[in-house]
C-alpha positions in Angstrom: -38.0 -3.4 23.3 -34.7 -5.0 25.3 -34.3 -4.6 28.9 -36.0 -5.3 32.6 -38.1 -2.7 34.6 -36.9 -3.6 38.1 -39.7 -3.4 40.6 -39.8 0.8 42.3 -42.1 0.3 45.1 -41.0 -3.2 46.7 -40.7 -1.9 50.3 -42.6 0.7 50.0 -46.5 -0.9 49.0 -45.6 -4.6 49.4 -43.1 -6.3 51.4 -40.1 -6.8 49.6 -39.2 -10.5 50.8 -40.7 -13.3 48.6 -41.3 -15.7 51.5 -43.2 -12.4 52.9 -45.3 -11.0 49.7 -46.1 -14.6 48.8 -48.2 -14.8 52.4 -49.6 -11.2 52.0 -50.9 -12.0 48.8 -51.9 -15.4 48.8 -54.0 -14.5 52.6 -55.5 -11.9 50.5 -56.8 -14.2 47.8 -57.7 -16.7 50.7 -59.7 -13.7 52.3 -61.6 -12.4 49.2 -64.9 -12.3 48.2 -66.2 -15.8 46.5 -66.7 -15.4 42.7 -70.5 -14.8 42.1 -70.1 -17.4 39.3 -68.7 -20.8 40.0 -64.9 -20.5 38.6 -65.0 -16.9 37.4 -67.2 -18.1 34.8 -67.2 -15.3 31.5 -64.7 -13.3 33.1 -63.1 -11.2 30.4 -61.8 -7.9 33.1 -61.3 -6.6 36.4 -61.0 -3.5 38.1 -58.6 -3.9 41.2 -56.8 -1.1 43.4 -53.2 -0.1 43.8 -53.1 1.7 47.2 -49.9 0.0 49.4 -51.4 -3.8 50.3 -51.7 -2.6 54.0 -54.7 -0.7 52.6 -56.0 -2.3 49.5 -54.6 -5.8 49.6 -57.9 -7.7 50.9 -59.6 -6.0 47.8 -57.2 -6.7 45.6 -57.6 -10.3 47.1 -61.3 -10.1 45.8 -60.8 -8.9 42.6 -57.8 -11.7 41.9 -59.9 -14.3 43.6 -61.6 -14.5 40.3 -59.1 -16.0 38.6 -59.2 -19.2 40.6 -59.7 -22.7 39.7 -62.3 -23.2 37.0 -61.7 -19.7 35.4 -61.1 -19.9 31.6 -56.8 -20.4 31.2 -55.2 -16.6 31.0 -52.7 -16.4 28.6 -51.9 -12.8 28.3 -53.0 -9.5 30.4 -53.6 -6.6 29.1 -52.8 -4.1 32.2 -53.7 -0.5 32.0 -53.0 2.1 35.4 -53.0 6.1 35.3 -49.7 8.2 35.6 -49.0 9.3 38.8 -45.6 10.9 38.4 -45.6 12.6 35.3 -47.7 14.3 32.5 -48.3 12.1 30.2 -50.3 12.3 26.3 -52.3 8.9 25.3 -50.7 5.9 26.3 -47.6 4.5 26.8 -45.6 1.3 26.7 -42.5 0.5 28.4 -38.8 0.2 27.0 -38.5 -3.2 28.3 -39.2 -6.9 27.6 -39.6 -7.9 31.4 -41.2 -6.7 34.5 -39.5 -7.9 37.9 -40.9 -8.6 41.5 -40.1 -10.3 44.4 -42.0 -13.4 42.9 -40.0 -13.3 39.7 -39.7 -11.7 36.4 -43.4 -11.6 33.8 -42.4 -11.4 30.2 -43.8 -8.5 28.1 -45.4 -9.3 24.9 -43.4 -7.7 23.0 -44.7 -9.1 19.4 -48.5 -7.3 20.8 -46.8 -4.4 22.1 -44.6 -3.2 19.0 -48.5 -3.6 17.2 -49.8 -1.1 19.3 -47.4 1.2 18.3 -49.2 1.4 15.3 -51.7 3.3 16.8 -51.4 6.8 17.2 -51.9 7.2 20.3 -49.3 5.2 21.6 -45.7 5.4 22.2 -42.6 4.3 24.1 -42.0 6.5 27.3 -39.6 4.2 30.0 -39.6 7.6 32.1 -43.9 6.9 32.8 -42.7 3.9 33.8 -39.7 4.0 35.8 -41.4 5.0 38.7 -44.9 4.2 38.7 -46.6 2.2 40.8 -50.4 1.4 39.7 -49.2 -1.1 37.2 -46.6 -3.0 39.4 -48.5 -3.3 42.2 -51.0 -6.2 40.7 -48.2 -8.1 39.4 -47.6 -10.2 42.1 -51.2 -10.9 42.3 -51.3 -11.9 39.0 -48.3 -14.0 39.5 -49.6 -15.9 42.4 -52.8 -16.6 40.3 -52.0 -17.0 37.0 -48.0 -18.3 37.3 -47.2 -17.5 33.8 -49.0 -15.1 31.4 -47.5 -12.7 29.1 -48.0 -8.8 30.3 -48.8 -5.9 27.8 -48.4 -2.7 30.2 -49.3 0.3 29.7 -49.4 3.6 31.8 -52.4 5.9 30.5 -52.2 10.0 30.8 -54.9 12.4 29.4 -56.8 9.6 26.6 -60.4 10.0 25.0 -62.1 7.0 25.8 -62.4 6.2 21.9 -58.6 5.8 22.2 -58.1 3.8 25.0 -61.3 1.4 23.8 -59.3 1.0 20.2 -56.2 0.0 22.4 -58.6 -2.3 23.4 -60.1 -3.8 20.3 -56.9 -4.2 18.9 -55.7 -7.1 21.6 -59.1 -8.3 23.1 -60.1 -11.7 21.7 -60.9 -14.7 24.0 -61.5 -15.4 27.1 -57.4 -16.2 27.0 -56.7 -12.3 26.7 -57.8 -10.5 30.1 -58.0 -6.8 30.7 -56.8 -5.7 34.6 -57.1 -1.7 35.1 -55.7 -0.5 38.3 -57.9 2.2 40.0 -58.3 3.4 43.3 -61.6 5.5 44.0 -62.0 8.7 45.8 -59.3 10.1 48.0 -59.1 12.7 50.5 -62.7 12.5 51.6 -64.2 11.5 54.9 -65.3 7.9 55.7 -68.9 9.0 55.3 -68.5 11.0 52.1 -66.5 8.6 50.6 -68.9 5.3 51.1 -71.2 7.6 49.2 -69.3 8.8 46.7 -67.7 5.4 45.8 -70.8 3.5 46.2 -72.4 6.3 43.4 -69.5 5.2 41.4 -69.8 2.0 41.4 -73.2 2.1 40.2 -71.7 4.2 37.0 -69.4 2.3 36.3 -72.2 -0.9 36.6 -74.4 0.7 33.9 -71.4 1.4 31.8 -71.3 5.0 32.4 -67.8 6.0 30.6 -68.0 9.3 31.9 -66.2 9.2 35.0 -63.9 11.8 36.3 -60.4 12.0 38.1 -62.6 12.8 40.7 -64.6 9.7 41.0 -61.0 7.5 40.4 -57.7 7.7 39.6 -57.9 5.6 36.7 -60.9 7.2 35.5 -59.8 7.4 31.9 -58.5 3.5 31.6 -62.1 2.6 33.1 -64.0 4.4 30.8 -62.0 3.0 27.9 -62.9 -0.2 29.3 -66.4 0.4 29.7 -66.6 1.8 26.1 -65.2 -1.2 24.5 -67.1 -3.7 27.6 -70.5 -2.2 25.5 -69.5 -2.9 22.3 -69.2 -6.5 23.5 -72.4 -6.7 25.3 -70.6 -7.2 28.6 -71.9 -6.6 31.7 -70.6 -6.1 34.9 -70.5 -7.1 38.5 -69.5 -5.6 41.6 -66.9 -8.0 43.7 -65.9 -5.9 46.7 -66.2 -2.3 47.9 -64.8 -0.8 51.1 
């Protein structure tokens, strides 16, 4: 892998100053939901959205909160979103060895990523990436909370859950290696219906229910990948903000 992914959405979901997104984000994190442990304590994931910040920036804020002082040191992420752009078979990895932002470039683990390419259903496809925004959008959280950490990306199109959970198992060790999957929840529904309907979700996804739909979130498939290989661990979860 050679190359830099330059960022596609500064502008568009964030602001596209770094004096600017630095404020955004770090008021965000500022404004979040407290960690229900002291320091994040036996955080090993999160579950954040990628809607433009405008609309999903103060939950983002209390998702990324976690990773405050006292949380375990992060040394890599391992950051899964859904395609949005294209049709797209298992899972994919990009054709580069840096991710840019307004904050600044993240290095891609490249030594973890050619690994995964082991795996069957994986592959190379820079075009799933060239324009997608679920994974760029957390970045500059991430970089405003962790500074540096290496990134392993990947965009994920039609997966079993078995496949996305062996993506999983293959780079989820410590407490050093932390899984972010970008997801938004319903969309297109009422205020009313959609409370209810992401509030029922939520709940599945709490008992570890990886059976969710497109319909219940966008990143249905990277969640219940997650939640596949979360049971396997014995890992339960927690519910940090819903709106």
């Amino acid at each position: 892998m050679s190359g830099l992914r330059p960022a596609a959405v500064s502008g568009l979901f964030y602001p596209s100053s770094a004096p600017e997104l630095r404020s955004v984000v770090r008021r965000c994190l500022e404004e979040g939901e407290p960690s229900p442990s002291p320091g994040g304590s036996g955080l090993r994931a999160l579950i954040a959205p990628h809607a433009g910040y405008a609309y999903s920036g103060p939950i983002a804020g209390s998702s990324f909160r976690q990773l405050g002082a006292g949380a375990a040191p992060v040394e890599t992420v391992i950051l899964l979103g859904p395609s949005h752009r294209m049709v797209l078979d298992g899972l994919a990895l990009p054709d580069a060895d840096a991710f840019e932002t307004p904050l600044g470039r993240v290095r891609v683990a490249t030594e973890l990523c050619d690994g995964l390419l082991e795996l069957p259903q994986v592959s190379v496809n820079e075009a799933a990436h060239a324009r997608e925004h679920s994974l760029e959008v957390e970045l500059p959280f991430l970089q405003e909370a962790l500074g540096e950490f290496d990134l392993v990306p990947l965009v994920v199109g039609s997966a079993l859950p078995e496949s996305v959970a062996g993506v999983l198992d293959r780079l989820w060790s410590g407490p050093e290696v932390l899984v972010v999957i970008s997801s938004d929840l319903s969309h297109y529904l009422g205020y009313d219906r959609a409370a209810e309907a992401d509030r029922q979700t939520a709940d599945r996804i709490l008992e570890r229910r990886a059976d969710l739909s497109t319909e219940h979130a966008c990143g249905a498939i990277p969640i219940n990948g997650l939640l596949l290989a979360a049971e396997r661990r014995g890992l339960s979860g927690r519910l940090l903000d819903l709106r």
